[in-house]
C-alpha positions as CSV (number, residue, x, y, z in Angstrom):
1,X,11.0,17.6,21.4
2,X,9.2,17.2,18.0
3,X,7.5,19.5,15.6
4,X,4.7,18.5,13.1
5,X,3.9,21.3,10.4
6,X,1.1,21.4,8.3
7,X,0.4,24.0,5.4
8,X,-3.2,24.5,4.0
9,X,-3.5,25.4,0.6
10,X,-6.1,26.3,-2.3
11,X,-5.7,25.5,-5.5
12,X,-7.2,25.7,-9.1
13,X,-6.2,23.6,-11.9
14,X,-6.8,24.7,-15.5
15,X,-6.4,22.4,-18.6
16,X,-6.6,22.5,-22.4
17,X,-6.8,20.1,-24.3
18,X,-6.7,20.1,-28.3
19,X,-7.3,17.0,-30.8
20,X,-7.8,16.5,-34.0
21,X,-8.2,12.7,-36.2
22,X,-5.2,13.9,-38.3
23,X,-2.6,12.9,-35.6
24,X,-2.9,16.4,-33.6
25,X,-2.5,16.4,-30.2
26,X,-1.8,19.2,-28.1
27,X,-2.6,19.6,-24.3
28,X,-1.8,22.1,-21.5
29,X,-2.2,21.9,-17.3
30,X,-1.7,24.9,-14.6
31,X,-2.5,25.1,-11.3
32,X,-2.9,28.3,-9.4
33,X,-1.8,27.3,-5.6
34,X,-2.2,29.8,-2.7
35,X,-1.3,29.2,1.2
36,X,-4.4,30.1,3.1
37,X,-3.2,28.8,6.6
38,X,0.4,27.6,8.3
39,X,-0.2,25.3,11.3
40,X,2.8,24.3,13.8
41,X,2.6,21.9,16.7
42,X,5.6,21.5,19.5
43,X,5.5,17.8,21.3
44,X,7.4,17.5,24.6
45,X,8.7,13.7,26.0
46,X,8.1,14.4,30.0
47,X,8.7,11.1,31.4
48,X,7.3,8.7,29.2
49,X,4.0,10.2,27.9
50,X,3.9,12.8,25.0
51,X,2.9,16.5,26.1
52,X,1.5,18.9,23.3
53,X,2.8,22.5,24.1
């Protein structure tokens, strides 16, 4: 027996970023992640060949 999962998820990345010609540098990343969908699959070894269940 063997199990394959597979999440789907949607995301949104947000940046800043903040420079100046006086040595300034500043930056800032976030990403906003939600689950939308949660997929399992079950495989079965039946005499030699791979059955999906």
């Amino acid at each position: 027996m063997k199990k394959k999962f597979r999440p789907y998820n949607f995301g949104i990345p947000i940046g800043i970023k903040i420079e100046n010609l006086n040595k300034l540098f500043l930056y800032g990343i976030y990403e906003i992640e939600y689950s939308l969908y949660y997929k399992e699959k079950t495989y079965f070894l039946v005499i030699g060949e791979l059955v999906y269940a």
